[in-house]
LOTORSE-263346 format. One record per atom (N, C-alpha, C): residue number from 1; x, y, z; residue in three letters. Coordinates in Angstrom, 3 decimals. Layout:
+-----+----------+----------+----------+-----+
!   k !        X !        Y !        Z !   r !
+-----+----------+----------+----------+-----+
! NUM !        X !        Y !        Z ! ALA !
...
+-----+----------+----------+----------+-----+
REM end
This chain:
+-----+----------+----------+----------+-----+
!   k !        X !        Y !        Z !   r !
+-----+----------+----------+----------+-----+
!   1 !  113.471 !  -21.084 !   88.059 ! UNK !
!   1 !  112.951 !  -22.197 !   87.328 ! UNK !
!   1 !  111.654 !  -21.749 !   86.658 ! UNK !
!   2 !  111.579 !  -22.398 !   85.536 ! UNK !
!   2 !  110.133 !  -22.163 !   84.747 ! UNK !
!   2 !  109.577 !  -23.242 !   84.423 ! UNK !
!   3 !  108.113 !  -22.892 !   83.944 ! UNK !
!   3 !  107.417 !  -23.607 !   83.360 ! UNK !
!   3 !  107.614 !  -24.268 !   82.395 ! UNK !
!   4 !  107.288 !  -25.312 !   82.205 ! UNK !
!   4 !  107.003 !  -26.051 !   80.497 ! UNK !
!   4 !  106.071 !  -24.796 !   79.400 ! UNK !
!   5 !  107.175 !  -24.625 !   78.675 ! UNK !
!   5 !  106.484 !  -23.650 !   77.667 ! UNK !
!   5 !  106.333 !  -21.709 !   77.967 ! UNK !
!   6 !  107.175 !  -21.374 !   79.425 ! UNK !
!   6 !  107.102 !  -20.076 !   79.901 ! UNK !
!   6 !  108.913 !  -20.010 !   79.116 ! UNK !
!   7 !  108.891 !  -18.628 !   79.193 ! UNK !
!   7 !  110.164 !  -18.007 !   78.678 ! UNK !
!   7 !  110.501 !  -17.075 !   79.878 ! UNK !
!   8 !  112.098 !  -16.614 !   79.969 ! UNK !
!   8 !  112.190 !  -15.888 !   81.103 ! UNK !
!   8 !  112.525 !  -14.898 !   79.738 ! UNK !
!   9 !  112.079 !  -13.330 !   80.382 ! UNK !
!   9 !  112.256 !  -12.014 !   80.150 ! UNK !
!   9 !  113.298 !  -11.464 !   79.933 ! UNK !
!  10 !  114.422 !  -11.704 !   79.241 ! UNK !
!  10 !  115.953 !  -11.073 !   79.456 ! UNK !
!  10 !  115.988 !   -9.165 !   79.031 ! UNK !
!  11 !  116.440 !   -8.329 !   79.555 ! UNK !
!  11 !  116.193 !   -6.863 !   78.929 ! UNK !
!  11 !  117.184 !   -7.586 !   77.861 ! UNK !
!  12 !  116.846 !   -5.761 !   76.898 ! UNK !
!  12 !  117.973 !   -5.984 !   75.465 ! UNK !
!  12 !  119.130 !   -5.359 !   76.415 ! UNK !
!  13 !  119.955 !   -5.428 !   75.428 ! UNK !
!  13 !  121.437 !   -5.181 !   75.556 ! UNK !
!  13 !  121.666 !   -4.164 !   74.096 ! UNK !
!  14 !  122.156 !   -2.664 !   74.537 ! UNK !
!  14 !  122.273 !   -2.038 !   72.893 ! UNK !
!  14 !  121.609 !   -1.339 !   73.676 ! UNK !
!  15 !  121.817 !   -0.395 !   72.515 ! UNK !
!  15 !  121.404 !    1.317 !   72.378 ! UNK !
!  15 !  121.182 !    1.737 !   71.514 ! UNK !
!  16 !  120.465 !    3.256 !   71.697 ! UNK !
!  16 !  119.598 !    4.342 !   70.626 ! UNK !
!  16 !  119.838 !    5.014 !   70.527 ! UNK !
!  17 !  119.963 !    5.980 !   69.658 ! UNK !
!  17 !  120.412 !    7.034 !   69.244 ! UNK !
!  17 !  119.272 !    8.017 !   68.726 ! UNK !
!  18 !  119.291 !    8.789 !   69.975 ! UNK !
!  18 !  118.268 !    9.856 !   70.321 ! UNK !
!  18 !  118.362 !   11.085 !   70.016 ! UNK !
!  19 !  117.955 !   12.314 !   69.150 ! UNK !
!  19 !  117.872 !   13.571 !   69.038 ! UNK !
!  19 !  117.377 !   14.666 !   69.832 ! UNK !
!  20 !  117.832 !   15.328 !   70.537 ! UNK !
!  20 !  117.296 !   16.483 !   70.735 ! UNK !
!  20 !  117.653 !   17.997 !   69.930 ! UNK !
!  21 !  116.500 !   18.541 !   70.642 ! UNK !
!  21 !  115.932 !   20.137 !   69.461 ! UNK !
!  21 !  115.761 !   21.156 !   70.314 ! UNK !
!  22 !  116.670 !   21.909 !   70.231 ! UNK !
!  22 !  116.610 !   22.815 !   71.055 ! UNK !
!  22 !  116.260 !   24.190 !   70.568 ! UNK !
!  23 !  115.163 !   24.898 !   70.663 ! UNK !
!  23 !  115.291 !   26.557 !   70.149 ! UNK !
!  23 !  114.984 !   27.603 !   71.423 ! UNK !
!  24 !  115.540 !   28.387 !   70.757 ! UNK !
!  24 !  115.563 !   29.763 !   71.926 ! UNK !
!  24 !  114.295 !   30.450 !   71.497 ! UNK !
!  25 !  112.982 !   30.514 !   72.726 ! UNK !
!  25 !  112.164 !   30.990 !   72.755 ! UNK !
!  25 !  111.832 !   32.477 !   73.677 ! UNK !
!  26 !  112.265 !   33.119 !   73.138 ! UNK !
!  26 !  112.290 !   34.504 !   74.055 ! UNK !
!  26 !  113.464 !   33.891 !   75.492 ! UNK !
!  27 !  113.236 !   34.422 !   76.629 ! UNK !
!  27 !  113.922 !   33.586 !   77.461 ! UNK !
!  27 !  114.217 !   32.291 !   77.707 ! UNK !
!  28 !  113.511 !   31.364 !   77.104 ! UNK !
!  28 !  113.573 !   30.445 !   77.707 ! UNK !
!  28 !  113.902 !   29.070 !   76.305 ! UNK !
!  29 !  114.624 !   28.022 !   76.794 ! UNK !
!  29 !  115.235 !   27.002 !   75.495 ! UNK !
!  29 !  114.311 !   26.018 !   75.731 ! UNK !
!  30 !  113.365 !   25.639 !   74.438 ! UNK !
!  30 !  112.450 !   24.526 !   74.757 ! UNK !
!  30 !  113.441 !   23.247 !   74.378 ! UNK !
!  31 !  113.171 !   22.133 !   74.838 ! UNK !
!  31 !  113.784 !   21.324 !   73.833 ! UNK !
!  31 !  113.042 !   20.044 !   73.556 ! UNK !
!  32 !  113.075 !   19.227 !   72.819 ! UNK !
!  32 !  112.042 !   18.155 !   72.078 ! UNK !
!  32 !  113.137 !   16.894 !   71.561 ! UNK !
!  33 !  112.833 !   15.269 !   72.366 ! UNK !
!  33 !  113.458 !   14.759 !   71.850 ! UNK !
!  33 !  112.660 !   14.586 !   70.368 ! UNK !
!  34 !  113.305 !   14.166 !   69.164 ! UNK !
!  34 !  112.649 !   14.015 !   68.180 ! UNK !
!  34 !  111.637 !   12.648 !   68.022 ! UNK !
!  35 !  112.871 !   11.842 !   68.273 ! UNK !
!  35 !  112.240 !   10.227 !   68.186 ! UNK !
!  35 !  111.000 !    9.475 !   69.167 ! UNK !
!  36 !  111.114 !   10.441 !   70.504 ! UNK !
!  36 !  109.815 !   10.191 !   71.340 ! UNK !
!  36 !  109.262 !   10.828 !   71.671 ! UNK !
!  37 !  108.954 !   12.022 !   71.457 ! UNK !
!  37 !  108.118 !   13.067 !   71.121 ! UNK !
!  37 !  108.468 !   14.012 !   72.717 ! UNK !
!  38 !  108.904 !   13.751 !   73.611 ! UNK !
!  38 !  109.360 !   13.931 !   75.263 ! UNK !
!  38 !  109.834 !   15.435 !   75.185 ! UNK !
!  39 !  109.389 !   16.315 !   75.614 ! UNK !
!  39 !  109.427 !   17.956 !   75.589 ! UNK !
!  39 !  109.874 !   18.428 !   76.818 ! UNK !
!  40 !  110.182 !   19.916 !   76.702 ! UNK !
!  40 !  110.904 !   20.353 !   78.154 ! UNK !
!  40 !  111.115 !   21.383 !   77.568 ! UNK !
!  41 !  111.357 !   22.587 !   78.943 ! UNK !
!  41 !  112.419 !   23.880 !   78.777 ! UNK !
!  41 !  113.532 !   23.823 !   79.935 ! UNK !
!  42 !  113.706 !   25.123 !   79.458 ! UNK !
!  42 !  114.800 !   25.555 !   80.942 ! UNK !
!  42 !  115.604 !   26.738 !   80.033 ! UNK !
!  43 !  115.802 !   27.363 !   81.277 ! UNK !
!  43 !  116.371 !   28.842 !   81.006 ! UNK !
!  43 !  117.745 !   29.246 !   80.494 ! UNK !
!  44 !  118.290 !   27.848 !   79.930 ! UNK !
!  44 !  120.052 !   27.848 !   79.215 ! UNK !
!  44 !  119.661 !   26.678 !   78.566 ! UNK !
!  45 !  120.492 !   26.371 !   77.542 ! UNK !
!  45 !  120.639 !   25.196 !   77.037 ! UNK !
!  45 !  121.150 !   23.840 !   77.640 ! UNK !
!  46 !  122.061 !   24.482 !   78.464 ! UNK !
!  46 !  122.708 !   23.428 !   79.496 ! UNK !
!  46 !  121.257 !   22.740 !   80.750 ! UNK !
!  47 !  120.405 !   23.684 !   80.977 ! UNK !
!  47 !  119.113 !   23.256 !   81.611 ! UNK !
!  47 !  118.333 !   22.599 !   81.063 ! UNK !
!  48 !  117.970 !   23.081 !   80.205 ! UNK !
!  48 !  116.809 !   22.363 !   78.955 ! UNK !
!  48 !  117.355 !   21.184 !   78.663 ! UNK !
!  49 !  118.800 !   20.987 !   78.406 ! UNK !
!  49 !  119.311 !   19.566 !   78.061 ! UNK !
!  49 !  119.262 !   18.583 !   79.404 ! UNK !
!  50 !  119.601 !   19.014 !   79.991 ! UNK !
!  50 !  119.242 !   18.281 !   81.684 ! UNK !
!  50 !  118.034 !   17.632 !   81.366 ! UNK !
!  51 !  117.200 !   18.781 !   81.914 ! UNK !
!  51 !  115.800 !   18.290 !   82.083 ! UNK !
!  51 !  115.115 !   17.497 !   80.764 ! UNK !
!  52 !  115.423 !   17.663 !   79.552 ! UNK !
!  52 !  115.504 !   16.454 !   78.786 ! UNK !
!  52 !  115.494 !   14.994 !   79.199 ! UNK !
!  53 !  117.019 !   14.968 !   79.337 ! UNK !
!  53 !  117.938 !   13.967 !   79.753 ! UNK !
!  53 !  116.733 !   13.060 !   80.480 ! UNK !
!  54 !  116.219 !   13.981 !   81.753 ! UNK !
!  54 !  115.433 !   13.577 !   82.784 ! UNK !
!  54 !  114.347 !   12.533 !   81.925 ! UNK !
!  55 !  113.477 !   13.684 !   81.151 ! UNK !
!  55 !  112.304 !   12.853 !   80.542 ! UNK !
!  55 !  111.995 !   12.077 !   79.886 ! UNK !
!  56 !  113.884 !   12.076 !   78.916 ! UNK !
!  56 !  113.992 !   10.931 !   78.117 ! UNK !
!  56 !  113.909 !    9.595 !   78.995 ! UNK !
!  57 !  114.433 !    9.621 !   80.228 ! UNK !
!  57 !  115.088 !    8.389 !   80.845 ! UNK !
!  57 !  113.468 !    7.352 !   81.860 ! UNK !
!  58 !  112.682 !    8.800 !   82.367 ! UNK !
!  58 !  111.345 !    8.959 !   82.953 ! UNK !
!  58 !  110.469 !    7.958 !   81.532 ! UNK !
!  59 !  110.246 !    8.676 !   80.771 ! UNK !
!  59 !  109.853 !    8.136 !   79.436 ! UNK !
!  59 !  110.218 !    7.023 !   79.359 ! UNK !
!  60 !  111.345 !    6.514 !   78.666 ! UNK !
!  60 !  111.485 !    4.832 !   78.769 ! UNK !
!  60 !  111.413 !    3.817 !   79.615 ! UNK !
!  61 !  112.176 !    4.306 !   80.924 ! UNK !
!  61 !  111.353 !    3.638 !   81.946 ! UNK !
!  61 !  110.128 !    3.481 !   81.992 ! UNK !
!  62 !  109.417 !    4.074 !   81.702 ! UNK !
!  62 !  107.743 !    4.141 !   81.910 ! UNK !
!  62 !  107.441 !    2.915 !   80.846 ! UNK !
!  63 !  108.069 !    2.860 !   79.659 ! UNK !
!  63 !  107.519 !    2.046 !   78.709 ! UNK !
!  63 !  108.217 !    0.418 !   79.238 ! UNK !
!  64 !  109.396 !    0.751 !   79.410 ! UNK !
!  64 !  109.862 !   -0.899 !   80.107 ! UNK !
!  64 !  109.284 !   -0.995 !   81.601 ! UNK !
!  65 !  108.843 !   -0.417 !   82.520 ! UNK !
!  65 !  107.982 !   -1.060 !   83.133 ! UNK !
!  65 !  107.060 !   -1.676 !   82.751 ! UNK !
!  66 !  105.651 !   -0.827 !   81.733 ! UNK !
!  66 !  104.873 !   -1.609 !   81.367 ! UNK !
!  66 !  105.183 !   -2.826 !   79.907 ! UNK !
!  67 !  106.337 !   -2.769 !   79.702 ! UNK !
!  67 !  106.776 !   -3.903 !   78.792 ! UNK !
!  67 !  106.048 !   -3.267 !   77.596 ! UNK !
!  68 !  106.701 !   -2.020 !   76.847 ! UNK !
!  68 !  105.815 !   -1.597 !   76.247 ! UNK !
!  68 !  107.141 !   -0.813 !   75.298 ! UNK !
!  69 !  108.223 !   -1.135 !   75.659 ! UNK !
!  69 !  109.286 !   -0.297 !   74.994 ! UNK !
!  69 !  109.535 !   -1.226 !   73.593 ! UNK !
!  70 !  109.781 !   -2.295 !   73.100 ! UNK !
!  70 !  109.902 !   -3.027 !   71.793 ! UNK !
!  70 !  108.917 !   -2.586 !   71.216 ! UNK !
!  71 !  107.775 !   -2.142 !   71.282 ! UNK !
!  71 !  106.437 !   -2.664 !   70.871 ! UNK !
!  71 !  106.168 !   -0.930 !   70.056 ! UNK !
!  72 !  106.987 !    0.235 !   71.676 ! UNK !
!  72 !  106.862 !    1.570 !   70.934 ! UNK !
!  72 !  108.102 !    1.833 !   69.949 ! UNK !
!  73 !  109.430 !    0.911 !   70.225 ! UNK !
!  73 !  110.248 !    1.519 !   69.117 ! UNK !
!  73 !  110.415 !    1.148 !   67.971 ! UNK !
!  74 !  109.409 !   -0.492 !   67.522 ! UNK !
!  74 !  108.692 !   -0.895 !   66.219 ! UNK !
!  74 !  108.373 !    0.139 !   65.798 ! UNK !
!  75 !  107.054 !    0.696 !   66.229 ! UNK !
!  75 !  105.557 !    1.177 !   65.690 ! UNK !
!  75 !  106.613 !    2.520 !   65.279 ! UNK !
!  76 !  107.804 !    3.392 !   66.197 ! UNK !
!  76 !  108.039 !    4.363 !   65.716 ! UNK !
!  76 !  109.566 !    5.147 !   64.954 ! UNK !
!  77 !  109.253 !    3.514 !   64.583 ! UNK !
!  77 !  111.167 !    2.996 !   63.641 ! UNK !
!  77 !  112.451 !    3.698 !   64.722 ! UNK !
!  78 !  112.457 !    3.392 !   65.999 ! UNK !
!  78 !  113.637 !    3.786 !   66.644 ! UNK !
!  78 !  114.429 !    2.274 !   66.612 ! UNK !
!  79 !  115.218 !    2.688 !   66.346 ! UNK !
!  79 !  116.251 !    1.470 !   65.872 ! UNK !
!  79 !  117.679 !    1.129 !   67.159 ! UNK !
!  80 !  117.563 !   -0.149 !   67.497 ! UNK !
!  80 !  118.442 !   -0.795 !   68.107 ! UNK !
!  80 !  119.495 !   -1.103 !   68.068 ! UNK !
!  81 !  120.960 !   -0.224 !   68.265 ! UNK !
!  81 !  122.129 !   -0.435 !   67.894 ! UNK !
!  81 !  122.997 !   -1.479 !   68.859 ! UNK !
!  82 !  123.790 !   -2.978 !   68.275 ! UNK !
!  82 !  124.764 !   -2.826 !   69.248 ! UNK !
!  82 !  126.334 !   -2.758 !   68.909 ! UNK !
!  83 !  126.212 !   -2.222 !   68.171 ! UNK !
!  83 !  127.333 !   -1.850 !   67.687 ! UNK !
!  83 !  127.186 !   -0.292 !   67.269 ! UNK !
!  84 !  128.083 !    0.503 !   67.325 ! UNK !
!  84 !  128.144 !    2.097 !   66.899 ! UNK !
!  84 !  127.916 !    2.068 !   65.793 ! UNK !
!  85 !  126.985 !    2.784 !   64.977 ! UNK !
!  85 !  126.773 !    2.908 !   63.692 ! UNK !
!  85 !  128.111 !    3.754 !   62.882 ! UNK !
!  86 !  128.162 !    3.575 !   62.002 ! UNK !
!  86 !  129.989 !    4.576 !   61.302 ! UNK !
!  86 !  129.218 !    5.746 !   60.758 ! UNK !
!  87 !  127.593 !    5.894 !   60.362 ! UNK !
!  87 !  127.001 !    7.157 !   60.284 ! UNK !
!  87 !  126.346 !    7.563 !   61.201 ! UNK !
!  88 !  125.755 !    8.995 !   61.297 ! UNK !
!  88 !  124.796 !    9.286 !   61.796 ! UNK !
!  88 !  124.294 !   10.639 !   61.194 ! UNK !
!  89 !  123.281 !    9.954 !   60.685 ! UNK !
!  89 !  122.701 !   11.587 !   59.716 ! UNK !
!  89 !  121.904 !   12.123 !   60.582 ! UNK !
!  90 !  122.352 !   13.979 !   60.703 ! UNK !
!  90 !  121.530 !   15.002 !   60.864 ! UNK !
!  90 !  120.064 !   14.835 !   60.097 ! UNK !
!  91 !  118.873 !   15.414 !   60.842 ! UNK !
!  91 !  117.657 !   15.332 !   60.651 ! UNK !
!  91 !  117.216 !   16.632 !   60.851 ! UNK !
!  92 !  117.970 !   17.035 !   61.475 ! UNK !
!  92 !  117.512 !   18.587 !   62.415 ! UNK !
!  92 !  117.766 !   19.440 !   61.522 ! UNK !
!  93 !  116.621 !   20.957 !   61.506 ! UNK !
!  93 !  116.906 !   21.914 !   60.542 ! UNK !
!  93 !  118.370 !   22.923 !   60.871 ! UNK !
!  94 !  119.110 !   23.638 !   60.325 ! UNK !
!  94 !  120.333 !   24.211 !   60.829 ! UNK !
!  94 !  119.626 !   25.560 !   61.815 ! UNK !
!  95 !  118.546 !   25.919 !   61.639 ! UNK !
!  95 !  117.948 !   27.146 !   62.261 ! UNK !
!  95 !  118.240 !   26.502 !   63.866 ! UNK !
!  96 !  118.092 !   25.290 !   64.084 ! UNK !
!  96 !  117.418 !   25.150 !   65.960 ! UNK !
!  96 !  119.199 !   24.202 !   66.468 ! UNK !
!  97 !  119.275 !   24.736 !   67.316 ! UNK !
!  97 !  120.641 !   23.838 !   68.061 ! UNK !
!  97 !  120.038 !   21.854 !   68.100 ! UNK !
!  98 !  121.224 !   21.265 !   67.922 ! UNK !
!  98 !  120.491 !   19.967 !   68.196 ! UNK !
!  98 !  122.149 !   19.360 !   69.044 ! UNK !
!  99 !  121.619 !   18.151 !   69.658 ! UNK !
!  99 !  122.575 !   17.747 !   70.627 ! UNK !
!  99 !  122.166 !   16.207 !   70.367 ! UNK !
! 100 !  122.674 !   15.271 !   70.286 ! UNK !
! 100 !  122.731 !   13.775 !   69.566 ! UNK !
! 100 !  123.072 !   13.293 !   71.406 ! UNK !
! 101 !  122.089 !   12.193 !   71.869 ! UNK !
! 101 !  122.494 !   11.299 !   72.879 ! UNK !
! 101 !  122.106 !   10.016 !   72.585 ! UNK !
! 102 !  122.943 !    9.247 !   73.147 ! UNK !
! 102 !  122.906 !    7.682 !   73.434 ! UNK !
! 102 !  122.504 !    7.062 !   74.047 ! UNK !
! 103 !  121.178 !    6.304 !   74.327 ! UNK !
! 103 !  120.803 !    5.550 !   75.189 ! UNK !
! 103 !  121.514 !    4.193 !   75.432 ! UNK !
! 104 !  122.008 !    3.802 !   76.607 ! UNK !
! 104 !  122.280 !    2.634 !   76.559 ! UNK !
! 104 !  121.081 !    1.767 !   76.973 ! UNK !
! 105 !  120.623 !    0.522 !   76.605 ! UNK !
! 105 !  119.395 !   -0.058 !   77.519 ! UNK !
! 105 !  120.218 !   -1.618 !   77.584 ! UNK !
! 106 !  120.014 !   -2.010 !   78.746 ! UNK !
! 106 !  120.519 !   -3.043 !   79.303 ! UNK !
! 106 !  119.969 !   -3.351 !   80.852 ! UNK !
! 107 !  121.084 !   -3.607 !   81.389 ! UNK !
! 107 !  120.340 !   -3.649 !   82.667 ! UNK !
! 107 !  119.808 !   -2.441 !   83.777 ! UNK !
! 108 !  120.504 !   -1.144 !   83.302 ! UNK !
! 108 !  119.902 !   -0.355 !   83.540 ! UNK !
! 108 !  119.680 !    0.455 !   82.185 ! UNK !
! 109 !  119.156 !    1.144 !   82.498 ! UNK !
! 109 !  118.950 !    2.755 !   81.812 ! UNK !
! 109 !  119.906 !    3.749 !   81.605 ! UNK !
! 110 !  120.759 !    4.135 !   80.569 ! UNK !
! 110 !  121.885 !    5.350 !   81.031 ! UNK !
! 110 !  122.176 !    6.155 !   79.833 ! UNK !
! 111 !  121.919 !    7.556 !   79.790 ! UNK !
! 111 !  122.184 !    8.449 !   78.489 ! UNK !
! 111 !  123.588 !    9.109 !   79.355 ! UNK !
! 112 !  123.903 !    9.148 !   77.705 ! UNK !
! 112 !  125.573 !    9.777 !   77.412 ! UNK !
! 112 !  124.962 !   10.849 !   76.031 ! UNK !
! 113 !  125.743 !   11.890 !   76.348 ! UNK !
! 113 !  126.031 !   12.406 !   75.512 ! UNK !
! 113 !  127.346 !   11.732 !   74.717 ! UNK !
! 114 !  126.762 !   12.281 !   73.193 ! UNK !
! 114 !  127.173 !   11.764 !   72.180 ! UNK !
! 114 !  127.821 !   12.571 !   71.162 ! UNK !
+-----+----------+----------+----------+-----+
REM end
């Protein structure tokens, strides 16, 4: 029950469509989501994408705890799908590997590769 004039909090429902950047740095694959700036390595691509995965998910959580996730994907045009978009344009230069994931945000948190 609420107040006269309080609103209850519902999460969104929908998903994002997230970039990662992967280059081979001597041994080791850094990788960078594009859209939230969230960085990482690891010693294969298959690692580096992991541990991504990780910081992407660490990262937004962090912002929907503090109720702070609408407010960062305004300010940094990440856009709210709920429906599959029929495009999705490359951004990434052809020099660096890139790997396209999906955030779902709802009631939980959950990336898919895409």
């Amino acid at each position: 029950m609420t107040s006269a004039g309080a609103t209850t909090k519902r999460p969104a429902k929908g998903f994002v469509i997230l970039t990662g950047v992967f280059r081979r740095e001597g041994k080791w694959v850094t990788a960078e989501c594009i859209e939230l700036g969230t960085a990482t390595f690891g010693r294969s691509l298959e690692e580096a994408d992991r541990k991504l995965q990780e910081a992407i998910l660490l990262n937004l959580q962090g912002l929907e705890d503090a109720g702070e996730r609408a407010r960062f994907f305004r300010e940094h045009g990440i856009r709210m799908y709920t429906d599959y978009p029929s495009v999705v344009r490359e951004s990434v230069p052809p020099e660096v590997f890139s790997r396209s994931h999906v955030l779902r945000i709802g009631e939980q948190l959950a990336l898919a590769t895409a």
